[in-house]
NUFI-632733 format. One record per residue: x, y, z of N, C-alpha, C in turn. Coordinates in pm, whole numbers, padded with zeros to 5 digits, always signed. Example, Ala and Ser with C-alpha at 12.3 -4.5 7.8 and 13.67 -1.06 7.14 Angstrom:
! residues 2
+01319-00569+00780+01230-00450+00780+01320-00330+00780+01285-00225+00708+01367-00106+00714+01290+00003+00787
END
This chain:
! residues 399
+03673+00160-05622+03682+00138-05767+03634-00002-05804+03650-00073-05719+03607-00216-05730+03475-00277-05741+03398-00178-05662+03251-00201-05663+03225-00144-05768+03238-00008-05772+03187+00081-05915+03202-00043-06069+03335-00091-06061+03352-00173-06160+03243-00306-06171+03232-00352-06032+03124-00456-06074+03011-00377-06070+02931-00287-06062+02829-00238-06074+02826-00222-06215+02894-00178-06291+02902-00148-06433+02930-00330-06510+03005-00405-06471+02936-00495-06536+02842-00582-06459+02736-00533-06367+02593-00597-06325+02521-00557-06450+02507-00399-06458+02449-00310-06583+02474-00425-06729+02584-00416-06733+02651-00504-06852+02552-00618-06887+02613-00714-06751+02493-00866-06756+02326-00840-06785+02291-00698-06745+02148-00661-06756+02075-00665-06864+02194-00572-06948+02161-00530-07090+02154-00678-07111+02269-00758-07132+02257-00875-07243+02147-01014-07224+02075-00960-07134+01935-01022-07110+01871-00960-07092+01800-00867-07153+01682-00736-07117+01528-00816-07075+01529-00938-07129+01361-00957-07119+01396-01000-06992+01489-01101-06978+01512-01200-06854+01526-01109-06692+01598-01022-06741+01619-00885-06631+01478-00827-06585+01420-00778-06675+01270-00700-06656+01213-00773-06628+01214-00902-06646+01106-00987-06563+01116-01043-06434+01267-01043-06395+01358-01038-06245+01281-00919-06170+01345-00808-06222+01322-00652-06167+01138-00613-06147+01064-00677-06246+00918-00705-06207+00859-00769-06051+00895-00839-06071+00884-00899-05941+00933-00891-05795+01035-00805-05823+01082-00733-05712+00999-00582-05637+01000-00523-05828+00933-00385-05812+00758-00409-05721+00698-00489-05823+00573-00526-05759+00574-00571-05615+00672-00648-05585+00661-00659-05417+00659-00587-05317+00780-00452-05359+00831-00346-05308+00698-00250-05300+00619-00218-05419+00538-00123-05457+00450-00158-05338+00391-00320-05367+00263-00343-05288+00278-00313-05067+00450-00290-05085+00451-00273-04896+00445-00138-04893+00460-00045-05014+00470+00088-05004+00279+00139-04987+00237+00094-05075+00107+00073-05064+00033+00067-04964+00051-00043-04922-00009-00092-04729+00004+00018-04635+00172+00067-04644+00217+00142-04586+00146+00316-04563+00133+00319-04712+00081+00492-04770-00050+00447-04668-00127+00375-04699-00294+00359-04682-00344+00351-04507-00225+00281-04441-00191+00257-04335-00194+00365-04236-00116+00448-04322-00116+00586-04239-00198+00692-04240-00259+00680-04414-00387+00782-04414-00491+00634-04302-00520+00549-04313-00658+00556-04206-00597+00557-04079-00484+00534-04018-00475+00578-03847-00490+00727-03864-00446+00827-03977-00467+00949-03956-00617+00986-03963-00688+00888-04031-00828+00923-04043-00926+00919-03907-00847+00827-03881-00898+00716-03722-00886+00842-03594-00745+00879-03609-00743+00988-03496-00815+01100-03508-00812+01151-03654-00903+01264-03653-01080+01234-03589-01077+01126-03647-01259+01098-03554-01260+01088-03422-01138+01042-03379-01151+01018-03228-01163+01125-03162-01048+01247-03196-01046+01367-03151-01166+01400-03139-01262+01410-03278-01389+01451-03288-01509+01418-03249-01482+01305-03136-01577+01241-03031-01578+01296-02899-01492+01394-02877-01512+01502-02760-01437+01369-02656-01356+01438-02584-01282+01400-02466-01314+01309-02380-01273+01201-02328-01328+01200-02184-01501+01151-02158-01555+01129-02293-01672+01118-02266-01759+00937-02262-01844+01012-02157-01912+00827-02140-02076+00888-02199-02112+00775-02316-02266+00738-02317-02327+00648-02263-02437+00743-02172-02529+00687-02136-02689+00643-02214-02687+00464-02237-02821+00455-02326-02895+00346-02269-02976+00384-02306-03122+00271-02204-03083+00162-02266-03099+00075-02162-03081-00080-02182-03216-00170-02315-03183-00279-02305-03312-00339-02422-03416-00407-02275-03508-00373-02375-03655-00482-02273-03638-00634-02297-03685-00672-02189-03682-00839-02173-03816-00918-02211-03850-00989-02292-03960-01098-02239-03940-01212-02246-04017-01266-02146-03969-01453-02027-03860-01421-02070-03738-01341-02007-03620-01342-01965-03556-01359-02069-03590-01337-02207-03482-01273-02357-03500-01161-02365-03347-01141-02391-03359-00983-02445-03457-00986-02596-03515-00852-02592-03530-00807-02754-03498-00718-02777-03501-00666-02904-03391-00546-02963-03419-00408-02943-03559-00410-02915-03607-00248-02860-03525-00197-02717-03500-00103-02725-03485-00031-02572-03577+00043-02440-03531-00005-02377-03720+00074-02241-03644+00205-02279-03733+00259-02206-03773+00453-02214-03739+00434-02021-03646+00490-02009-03640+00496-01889-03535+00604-01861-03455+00645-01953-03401+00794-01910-03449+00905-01918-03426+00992-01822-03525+01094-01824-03382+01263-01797-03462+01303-01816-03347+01504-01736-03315+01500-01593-03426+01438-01552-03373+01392-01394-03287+01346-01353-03256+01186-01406-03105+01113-01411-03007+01256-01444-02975+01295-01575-02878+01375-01604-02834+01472-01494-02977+01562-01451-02866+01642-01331-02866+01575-01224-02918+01409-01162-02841+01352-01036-02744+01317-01068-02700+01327-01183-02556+01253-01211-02430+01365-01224-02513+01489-01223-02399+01552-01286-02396+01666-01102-02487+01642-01056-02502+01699-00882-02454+01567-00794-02442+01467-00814-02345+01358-00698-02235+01361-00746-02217+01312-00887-02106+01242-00908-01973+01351-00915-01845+01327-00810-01733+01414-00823-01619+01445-00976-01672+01302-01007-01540+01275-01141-01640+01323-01262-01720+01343-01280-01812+01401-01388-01805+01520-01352-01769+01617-01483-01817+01787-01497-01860+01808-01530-01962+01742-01612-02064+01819-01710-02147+01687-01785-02273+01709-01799-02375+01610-01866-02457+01700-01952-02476+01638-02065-02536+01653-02147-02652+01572-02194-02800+01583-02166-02889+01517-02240-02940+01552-02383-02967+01439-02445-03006+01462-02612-03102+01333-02604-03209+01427-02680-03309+01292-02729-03323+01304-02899-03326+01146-02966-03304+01141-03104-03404+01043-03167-03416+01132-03327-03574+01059-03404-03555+01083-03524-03600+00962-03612-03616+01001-03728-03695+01096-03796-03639+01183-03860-03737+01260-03967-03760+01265-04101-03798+01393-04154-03814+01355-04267-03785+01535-04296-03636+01582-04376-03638+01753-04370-03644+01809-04548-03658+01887-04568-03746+01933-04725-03717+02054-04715-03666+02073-04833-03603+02250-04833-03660+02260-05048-03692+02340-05068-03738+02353-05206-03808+02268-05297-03832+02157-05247-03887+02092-05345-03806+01926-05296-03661+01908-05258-03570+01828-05216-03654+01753-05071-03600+01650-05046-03610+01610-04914-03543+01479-04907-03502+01424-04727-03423+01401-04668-03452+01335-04566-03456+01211-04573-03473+01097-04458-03349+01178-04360-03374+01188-04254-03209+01206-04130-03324+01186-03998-03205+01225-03903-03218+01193-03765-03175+01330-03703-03309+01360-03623-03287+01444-03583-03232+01466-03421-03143+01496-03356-03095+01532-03280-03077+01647-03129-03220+01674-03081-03236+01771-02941-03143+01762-02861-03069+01884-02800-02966+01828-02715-02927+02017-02657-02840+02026-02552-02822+02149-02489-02737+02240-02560-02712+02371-02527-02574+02431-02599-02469+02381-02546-02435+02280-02462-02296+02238-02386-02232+02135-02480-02348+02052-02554-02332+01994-02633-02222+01984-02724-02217+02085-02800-02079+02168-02873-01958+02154-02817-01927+02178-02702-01839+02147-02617-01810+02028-02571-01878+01947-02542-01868+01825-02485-01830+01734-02618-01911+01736-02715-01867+01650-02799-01761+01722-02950-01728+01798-02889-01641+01886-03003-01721+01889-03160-01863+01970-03177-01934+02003-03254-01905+02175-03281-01842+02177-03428-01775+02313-03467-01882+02385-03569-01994+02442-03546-02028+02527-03668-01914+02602-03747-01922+02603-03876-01845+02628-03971-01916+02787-04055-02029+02763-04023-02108+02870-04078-02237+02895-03930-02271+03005-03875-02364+03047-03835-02305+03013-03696-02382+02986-03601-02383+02941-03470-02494+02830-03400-02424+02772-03257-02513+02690-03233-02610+02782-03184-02698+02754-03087-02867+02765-03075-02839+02789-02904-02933+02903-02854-02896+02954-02725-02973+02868-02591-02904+02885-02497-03037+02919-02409-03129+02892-02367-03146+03049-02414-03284+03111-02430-03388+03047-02495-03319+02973-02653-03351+02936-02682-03438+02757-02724-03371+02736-02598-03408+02575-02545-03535+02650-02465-03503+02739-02365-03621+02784-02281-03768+02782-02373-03721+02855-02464-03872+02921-02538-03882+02799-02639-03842+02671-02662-03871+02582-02768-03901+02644-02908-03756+02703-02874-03743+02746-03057-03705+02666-03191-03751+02720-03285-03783+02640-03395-03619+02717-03500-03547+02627-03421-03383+02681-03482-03293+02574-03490-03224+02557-03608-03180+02436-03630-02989+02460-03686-02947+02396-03652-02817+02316-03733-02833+02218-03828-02779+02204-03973-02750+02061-04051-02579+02028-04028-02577+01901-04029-02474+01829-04075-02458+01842-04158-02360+01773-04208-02287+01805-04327-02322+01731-04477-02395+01605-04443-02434+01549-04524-02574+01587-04548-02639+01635-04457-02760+01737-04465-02790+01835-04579-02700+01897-04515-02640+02036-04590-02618+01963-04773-02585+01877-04792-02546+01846-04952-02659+01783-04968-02736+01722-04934-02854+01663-04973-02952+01773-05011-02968+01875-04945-03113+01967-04955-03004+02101-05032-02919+02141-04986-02890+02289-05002-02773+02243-05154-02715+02136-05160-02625+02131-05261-02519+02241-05269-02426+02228-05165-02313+02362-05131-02362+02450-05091-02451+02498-05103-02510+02678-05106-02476+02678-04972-02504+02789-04930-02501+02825-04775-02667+02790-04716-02651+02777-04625-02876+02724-04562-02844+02828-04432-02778+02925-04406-02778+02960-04283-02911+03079-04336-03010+03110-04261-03112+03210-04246-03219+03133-04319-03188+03016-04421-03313+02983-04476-03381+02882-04396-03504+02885-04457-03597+02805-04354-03624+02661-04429-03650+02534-04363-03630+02407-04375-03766+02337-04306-03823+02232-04379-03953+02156-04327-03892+02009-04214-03934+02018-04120-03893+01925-04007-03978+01840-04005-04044+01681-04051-04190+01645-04037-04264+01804-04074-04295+01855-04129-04368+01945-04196-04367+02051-04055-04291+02068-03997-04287+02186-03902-04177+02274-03951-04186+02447-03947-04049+02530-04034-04002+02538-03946-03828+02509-04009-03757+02555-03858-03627+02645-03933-03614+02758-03900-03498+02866-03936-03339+02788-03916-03269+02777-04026-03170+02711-03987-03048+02847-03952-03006+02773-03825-02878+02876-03774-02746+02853-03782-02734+02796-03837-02559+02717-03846-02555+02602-03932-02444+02553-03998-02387+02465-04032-02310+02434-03977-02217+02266-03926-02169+02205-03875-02053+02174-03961-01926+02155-03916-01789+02056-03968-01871+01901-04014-01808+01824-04141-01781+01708-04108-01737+01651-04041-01766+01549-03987-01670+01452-03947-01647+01338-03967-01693+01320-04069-01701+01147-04138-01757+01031-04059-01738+00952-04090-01883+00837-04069-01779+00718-03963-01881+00738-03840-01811+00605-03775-01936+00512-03788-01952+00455-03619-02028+00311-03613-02173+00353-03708-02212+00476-03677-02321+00578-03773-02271+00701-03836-02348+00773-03904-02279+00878-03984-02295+00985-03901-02232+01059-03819-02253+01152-03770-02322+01303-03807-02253+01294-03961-02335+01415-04054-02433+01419-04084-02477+01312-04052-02614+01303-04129-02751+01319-04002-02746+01444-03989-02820+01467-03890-02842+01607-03872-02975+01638-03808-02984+01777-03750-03021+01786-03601-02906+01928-03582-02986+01910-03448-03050+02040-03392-03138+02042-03301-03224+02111-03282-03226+02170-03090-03311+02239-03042-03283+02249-02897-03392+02112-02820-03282+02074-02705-03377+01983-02651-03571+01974-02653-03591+02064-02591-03735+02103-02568-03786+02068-02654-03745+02153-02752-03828+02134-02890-03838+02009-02962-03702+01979-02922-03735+01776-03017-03854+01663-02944-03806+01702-02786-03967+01641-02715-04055+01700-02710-04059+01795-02721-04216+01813-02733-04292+01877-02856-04240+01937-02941-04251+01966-03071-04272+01862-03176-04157+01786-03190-04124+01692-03259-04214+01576-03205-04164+01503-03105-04164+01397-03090-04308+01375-02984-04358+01482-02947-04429+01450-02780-04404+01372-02686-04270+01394-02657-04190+01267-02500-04153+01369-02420-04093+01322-02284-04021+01350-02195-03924+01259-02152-03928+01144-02188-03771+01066-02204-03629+01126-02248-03503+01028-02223-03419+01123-02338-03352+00950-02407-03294+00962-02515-03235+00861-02589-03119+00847-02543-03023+00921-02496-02865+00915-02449-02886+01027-02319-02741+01027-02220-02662+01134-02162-02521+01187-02145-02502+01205-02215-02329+01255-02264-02302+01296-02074-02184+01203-02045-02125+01253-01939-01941+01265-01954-01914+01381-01959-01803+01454-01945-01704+01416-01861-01603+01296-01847-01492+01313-01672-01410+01406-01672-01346+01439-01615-01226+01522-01521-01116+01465-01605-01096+01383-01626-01006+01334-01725-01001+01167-01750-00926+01083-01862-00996+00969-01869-00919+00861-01764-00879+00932-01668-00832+00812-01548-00903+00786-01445-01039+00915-01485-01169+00873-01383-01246+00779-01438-01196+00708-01557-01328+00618-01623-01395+00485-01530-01314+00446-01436-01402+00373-01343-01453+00431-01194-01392+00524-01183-01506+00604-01078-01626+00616-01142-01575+00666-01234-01740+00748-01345-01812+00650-01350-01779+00538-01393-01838+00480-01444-01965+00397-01315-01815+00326-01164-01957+00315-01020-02075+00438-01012-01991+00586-01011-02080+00682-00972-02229+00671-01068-02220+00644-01195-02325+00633-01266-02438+00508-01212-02358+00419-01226-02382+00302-01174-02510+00276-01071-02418+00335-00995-02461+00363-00837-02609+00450-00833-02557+00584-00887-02708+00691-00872-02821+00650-00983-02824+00585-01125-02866+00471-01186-02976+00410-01096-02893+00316-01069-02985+00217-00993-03062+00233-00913-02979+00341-00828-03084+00397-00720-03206+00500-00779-03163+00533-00865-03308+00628-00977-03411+00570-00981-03386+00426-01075-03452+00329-01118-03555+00254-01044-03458+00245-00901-03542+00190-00808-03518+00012-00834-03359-00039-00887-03365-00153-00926-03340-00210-00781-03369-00344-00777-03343-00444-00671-03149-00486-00710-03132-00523-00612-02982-00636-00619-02998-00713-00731-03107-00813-00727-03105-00928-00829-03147-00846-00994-03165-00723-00952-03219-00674-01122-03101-00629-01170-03046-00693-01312-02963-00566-01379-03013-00454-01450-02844-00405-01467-02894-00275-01511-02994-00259-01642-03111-00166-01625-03148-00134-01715-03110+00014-01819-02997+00002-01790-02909+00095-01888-02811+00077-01957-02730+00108-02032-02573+00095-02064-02456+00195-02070-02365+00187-02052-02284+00274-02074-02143+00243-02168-02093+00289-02251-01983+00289-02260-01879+00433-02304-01770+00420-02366-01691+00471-02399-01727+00552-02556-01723+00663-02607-01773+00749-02705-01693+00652-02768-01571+00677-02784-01422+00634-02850-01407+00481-02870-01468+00426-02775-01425+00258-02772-01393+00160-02871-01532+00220-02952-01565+00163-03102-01452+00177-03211-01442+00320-03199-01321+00321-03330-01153+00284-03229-01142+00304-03107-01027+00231-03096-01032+00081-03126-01162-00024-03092-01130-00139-03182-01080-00158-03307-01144-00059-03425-01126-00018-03544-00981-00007-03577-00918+00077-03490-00782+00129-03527-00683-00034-03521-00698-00095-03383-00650-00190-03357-00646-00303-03499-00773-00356-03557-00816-00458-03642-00792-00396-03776-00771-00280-03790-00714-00178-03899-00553-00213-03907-00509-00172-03784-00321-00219-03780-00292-00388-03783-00398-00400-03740-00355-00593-03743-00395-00638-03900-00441-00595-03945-00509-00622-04082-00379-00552-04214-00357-00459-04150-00201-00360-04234-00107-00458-04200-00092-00520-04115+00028-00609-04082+00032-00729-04117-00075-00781-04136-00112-00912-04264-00063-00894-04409-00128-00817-04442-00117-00748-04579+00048-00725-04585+00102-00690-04493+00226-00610-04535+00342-00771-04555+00276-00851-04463+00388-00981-04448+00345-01063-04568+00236-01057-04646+00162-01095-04752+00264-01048-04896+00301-00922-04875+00385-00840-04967+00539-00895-04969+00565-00885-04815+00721-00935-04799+00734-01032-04825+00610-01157-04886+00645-01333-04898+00623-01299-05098+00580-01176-05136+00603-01177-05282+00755-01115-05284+00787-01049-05177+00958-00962-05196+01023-01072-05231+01013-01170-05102+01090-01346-05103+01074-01411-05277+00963-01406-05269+00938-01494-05463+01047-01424-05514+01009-01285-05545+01132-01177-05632+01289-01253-05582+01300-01236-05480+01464-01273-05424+01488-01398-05475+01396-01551-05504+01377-01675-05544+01437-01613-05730+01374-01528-05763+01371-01451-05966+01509-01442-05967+01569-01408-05829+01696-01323-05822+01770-01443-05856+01756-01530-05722+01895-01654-05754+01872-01713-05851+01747-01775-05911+01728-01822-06053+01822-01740-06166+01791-01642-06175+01848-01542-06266+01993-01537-06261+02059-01552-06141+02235-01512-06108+02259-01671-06132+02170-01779-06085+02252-01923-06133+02220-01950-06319+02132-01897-06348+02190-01916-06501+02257-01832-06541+02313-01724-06520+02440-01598-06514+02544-01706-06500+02561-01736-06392+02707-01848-06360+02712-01918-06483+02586-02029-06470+02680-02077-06574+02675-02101-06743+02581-01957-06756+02652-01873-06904+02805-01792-06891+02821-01809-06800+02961-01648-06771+03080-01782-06718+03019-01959-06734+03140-02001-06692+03336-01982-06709+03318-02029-06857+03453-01921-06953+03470-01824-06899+03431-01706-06898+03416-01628-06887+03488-01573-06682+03436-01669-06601+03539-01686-06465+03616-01744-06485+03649-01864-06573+03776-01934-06603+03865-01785-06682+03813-01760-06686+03953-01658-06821+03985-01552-06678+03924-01499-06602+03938-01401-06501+04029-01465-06380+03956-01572-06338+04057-01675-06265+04222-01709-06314+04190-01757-06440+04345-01750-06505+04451-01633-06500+04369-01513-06510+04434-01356-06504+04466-01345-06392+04453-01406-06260+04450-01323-06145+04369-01280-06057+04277-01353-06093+04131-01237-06000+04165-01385-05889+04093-01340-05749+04106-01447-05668+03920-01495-05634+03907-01577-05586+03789-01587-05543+03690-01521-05480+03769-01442-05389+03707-01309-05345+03648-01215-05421+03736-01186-05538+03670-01118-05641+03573-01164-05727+03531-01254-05766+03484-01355-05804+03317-01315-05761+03338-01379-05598+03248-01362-05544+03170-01214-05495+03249-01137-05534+03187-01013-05456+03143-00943-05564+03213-00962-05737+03132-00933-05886+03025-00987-05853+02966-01109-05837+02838-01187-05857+02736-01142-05750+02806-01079-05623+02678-01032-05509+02677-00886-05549+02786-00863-05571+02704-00672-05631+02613-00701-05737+02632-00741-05806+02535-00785-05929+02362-00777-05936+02414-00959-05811+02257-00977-05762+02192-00851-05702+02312-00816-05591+02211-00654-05489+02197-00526-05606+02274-00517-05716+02210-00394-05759+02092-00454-05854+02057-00575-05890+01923-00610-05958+01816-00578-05818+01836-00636-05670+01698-00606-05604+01704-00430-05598+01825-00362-05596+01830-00180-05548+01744-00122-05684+01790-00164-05807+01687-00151-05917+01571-00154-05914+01517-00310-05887+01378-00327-05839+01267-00270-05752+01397-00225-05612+01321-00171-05518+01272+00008-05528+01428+00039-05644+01333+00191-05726+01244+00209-05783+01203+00078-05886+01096+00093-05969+00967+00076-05862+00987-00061-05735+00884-00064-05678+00844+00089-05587+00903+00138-05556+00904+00296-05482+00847+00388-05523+00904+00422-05696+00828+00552-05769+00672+00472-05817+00670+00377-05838+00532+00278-05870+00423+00289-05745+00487+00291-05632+00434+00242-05568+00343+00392-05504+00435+00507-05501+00436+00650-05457+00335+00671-05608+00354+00678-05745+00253+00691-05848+00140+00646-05829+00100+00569-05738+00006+00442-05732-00071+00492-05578-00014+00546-05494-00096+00628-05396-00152+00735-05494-00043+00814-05536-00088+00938-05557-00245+00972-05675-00251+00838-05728-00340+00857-05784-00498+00766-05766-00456+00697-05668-00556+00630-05610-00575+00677-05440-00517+00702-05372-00544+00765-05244-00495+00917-05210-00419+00950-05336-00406+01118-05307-00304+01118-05227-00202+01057-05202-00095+01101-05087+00083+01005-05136+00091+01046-05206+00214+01009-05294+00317+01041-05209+00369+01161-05161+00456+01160-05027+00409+01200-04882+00347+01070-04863+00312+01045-04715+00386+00998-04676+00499+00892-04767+00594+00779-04667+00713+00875-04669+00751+00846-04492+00852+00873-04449+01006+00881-04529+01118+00935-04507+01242+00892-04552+01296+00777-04482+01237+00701-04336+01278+00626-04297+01200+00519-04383+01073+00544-04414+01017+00363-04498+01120+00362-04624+01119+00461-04652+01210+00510-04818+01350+00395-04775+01462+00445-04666+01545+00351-04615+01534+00205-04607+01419+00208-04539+01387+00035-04529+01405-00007-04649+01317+00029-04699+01278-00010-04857+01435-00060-04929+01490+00061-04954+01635+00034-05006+01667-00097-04970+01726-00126-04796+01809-00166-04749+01687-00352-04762+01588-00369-04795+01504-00461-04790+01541-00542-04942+01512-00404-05019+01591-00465-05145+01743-00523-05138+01790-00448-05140+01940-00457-05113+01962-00590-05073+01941-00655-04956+01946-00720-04847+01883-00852-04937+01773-00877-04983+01728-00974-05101+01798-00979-05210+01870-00895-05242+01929-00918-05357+02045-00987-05364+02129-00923-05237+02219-00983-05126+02263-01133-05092+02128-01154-05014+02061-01302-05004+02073-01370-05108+02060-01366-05196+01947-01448-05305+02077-01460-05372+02191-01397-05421+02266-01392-05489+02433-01495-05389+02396-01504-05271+02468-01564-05201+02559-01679-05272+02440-01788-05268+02448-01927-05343+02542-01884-05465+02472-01836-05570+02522-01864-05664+02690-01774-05725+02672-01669-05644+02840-01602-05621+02920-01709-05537+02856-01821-05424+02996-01902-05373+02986-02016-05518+02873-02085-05597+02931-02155-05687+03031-02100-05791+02996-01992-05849+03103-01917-05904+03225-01889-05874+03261-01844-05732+03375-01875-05684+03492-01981-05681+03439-02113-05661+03461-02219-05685+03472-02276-05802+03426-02234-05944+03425-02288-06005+03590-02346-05987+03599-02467-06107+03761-02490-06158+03841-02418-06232+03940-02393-06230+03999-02268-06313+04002-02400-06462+04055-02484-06434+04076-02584-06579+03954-02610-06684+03865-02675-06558+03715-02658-06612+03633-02548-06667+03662-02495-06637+03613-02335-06639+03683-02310-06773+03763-02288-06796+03806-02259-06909+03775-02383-07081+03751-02490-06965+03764-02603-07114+03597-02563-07130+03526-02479-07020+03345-02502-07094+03306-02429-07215+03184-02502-07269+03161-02417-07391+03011-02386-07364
END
């Protein structure tokens, strides 16, 4: 009954300063809102982050030709030195590799009605699909058979697909490749855009991109598959190893290749993504602190407008205890206030800028409370022990 009672006159003290209150409770709300914020956004991009990773296929290492040297600087071009050969010595020695995939890749230029489309086009096996978790959504990938006979059969990406076809379906219609027709057989999933855009591409059967397209026998990459990712440094000597010996490099030559991790890239991402959420969020909690600063400002000119006012309560009977524990409910239900307005503000404020209004947990919801609470708490400390103390004589003679 005791709390309820000072809660009702916190309300009380509220009303009889409405501007002074709302501009307390502002500054709280806004602090509160902006960690809810961080928080909402936080979780849609690690959720965004994992979904791409997933969608980089398992376990996988790229293999890409190293850059050419002259008088011993690198420059930015790459030698031509992978070939189909490397791919199956690598995928016939090496034990911790199950599967390789070669793809060779080029810019084009694709034209469907009148439309056309700078992309990159993409030759590569049917294992492909598998290895790098590539889902037609419409049609199918490309056979075989059809690598055998250098067929003129294609997949778009997804950003493809909206550039030339504008939603429609493109499966059976035919599409200009560099001015070659190629029957499109499938459409592909998005998958949104990492270090490059992945959608934005077509792909086609190996054969046909070298020698159709492009006239090579090189390849641009070799997707190699492990056993799982605790072979990543076997995999990685075994490559190494049959590499070099391909190449025909000496001891003193490095490699003229590279390899890394499909995934590597966006796990940096995720990392400098959470370290960057965690800036931001301690950025928010030093505006919570300002708000809690609104708070004790606000409860020490409360004291001593309400001086009389503890002198007359003191005189009645109340003891200091009471005293003090009116003035901290007070302060904590101004931050529990604050921290509602910052909550539904903050949840309004996803929902209409990132689309995900209840993404946050019931445990951030808790924090939140108990963050307010806890500032309001704080902040109200000070000025509930001066109140306490006041003089009962003094207290009563103030005007």
């Amino acid at each position: 009954m005791i709390v309820l009672e000072n809660v009702l006159l916190a309300f009380q003290s509220l009303k009889s300063n409405p501007l002074r209150s709302i501009l307390t409770l502002i500054g709280i709300a806004v602090g509160i809102g902006a960690v809810m914020y961080v928080v909402a956004l936080g979780e849609v991009t690690q959720r965004s982050i994992n979904e791409r990773l997933e969608s980089l296929g398992s376990n996988v290492l790229q293999i890409r030709p190293g850059y050419s040297r002259m008088h011993g600087v690198r420059t930015g071009e790459n030698v031509v030195n992978l070939t189909w050969e490397d791919a199956l010595l690598i995928e016939r020695e090496s034990k911790v590799i199950t599967r390789v995939v070669p793809t060779f890749s080029t810019q084009v230029v694709s034209e469907f009605e009148g439309k056309n489309w700078s992309t990159r086009v993409t030759g590569t096996l049917p294992e492909y699909q598998s290895v790098n978790n590539e889902k037609a959504i419409e049609g199918r990938f490309f056979t075989q058979d059809e690598v055998d006979r250098r067929a003129r059969v294609c997949l778009l990406g997804a950003t493809v697909h909206e550039k030339l076809f504008e939603g429609k379906s493109p499966v059976g219609e035919s599409i200009l490749i560099n001015s070659s027709r190629f029957t499109v057989i499938g459409l592909l999933g998005a998958k949104g855009e990492t270090w490059q855009n992945p959608d934005d591409q077509i792909f086609i059967p190996l054969t046909t991109a070298q020698e159709r397209i492009a006239g090579v026998d090189h390849l641009s990459s070799i997707l190699a598959q492990m056993r799982s990712a605790d072979d990543n440094d076997e995999a990685l000597f075994d490559i190494e190893s049959i590499l070099r010996r391909s190449h025909r490099l000496r001891a003193d030559q490095e490699n003229d290749f590279q390899v890394r991790r499909q995934d590597l890239f966006l796990s940096t991402i995720q990392e400098t993504n959470q370290e960057i959420a965690d800036f931001i969020i301690v950025i928010a909690l030093v505006s919570l602190v300002v708000g809690g600063i609104g708070i004790a400002n606000v409860m020490l000119v409360s004291v001593t407008e309400r001086t009389r006012e503890i002198g007359i309560r003191r005189a009645t009977g109340a003891q200091r205890a009471h005293i003090l524990t009116q003035f901290l409910v007070e302060a904590a239900t101004l931050g529990i206030i604050g921290g509602v307005l910052g909550i539904v503000g903050g949840m309004v404020f996803n929902t209409l800028y990132i689309g995900e209004g209840l993404i946050l947990s019931a445990d951030w919801i808790l924090y939140s409370f108990c963050i307010c609470a806890g500032i309001g708490t704080v902040a109200g400390i000070y000025p509930a022990m001066r109140a306490a103390k006041e003089n009962i004589i003094e207290a009563l003679r103030y005007e």
